[in-house]
C-alpha positions in Angstrom: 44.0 -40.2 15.9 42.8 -40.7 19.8 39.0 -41.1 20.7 38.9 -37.3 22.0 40.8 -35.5 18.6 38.5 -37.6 16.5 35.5 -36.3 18.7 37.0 -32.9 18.6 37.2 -32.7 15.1 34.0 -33.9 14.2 32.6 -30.9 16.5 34.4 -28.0 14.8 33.7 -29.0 11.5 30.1 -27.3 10.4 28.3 -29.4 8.4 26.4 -28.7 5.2 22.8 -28.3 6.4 24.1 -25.6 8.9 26.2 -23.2 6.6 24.7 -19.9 6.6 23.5 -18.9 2.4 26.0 -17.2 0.2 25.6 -12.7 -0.6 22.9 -12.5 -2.7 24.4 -10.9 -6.4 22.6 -8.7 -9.0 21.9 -5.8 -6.4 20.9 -2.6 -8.0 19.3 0.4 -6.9 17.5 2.9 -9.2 15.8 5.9 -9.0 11.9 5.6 -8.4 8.6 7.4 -9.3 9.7 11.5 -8.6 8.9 11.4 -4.7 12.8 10.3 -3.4 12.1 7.0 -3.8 14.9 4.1 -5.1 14.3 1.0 -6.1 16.1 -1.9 -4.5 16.1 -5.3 -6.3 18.5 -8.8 -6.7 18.0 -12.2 -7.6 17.0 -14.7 -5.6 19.5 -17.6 -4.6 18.3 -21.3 -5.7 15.8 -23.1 -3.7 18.6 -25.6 -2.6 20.0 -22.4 -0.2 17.4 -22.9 1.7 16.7 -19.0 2.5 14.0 -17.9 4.6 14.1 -14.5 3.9 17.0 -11.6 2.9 17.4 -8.7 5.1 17.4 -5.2 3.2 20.3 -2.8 4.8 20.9 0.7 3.9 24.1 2.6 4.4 24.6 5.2 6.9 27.8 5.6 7.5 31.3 4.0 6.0 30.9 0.8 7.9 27.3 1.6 9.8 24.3 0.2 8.4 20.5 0.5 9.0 18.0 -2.6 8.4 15.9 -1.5 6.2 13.7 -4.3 5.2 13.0 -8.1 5.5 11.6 -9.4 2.0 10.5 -12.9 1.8 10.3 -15.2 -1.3 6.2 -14.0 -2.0 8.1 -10.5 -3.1 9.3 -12.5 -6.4 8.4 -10.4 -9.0 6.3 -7.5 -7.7 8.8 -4.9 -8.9 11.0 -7.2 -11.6 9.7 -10.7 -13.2 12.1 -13.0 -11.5 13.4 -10.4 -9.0 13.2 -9.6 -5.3 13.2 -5.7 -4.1 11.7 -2.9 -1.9 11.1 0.5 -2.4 12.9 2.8 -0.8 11.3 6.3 0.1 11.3 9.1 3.2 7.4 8.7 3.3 7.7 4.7 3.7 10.1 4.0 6.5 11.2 6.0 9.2 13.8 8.4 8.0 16.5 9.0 10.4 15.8 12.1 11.8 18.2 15.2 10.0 18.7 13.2 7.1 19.0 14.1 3.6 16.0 12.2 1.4 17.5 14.0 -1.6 21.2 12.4 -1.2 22.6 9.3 -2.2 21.6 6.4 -0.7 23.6 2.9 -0.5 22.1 -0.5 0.3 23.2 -4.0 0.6 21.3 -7.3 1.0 21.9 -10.4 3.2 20.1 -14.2 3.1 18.9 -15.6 5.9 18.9 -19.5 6.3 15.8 -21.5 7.6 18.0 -22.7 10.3 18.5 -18.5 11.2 21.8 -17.8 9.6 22.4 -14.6 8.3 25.5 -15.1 5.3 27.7 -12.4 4.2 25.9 -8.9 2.3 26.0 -8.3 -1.0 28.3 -5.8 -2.5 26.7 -1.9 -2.5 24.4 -0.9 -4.8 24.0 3.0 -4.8 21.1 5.6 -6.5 20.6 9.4 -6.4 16.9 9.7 -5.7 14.6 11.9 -8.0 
């Protein structure tokens, strides 16, 4: 292979340190505490991701999502031993104005590298609020 395809290929190819974390799994969402609240939570990935923090998305359309939250790893176990998660509730974030705090609400969750790479979401995880 020439000087300049060897070059070439060496500079497309990402290398390990650089690759953005994998979906975070174990995403669930439950109902909360009686005042429309629902509980988002998911397991951490392994220390050797390298995740700075996961970013917290909630549906709001087919295909249109809101950022929710960022959650870092001093959240471990607040709302589940072992677990990550946020509550969820119209009196916590700003609702989107003519929304519905009574309907179903879908979320998804995404791991950000130390480098700053956000890796694929999680699938959905959806919960009627009581």
């Amino acid at each position: 292979m020439s000087g300049f395809k060897t070059q070439l290929s060496r500079l497309t190819r990402l290398p390990w340190c650089c690759r953005p974390p994998a979906a975070p799994s174990g995403l669930t969402a439950t109902p909360g505490g009686g005042s429309a609240e629902v509980q988002v939570t998911w397991d951490p990935l392994a220390a050797s991701a390298s995740v700075a923090h996961y970013r917290v998305y909630r549906r709001k359309t087919t295909g249109q999502f809101d950022l929710l939250a960022v959650v870092t790893a001093d959240a471990l176990g607040l709302l589940e031993p072992g677990r990550l998660g946020v509550v969820d509730a119209p009196d916590y974030w700003p609702w989107p104005s003519g929304g519905d705090p009574s309907a179903e609400r879908c979320y998804a969750v995404s791991a950000v590298s130390t480098r700053g790479l956000e890796g694929p979401m999680s699938g959905l995880a959806c919960a009627l609020p009581l």
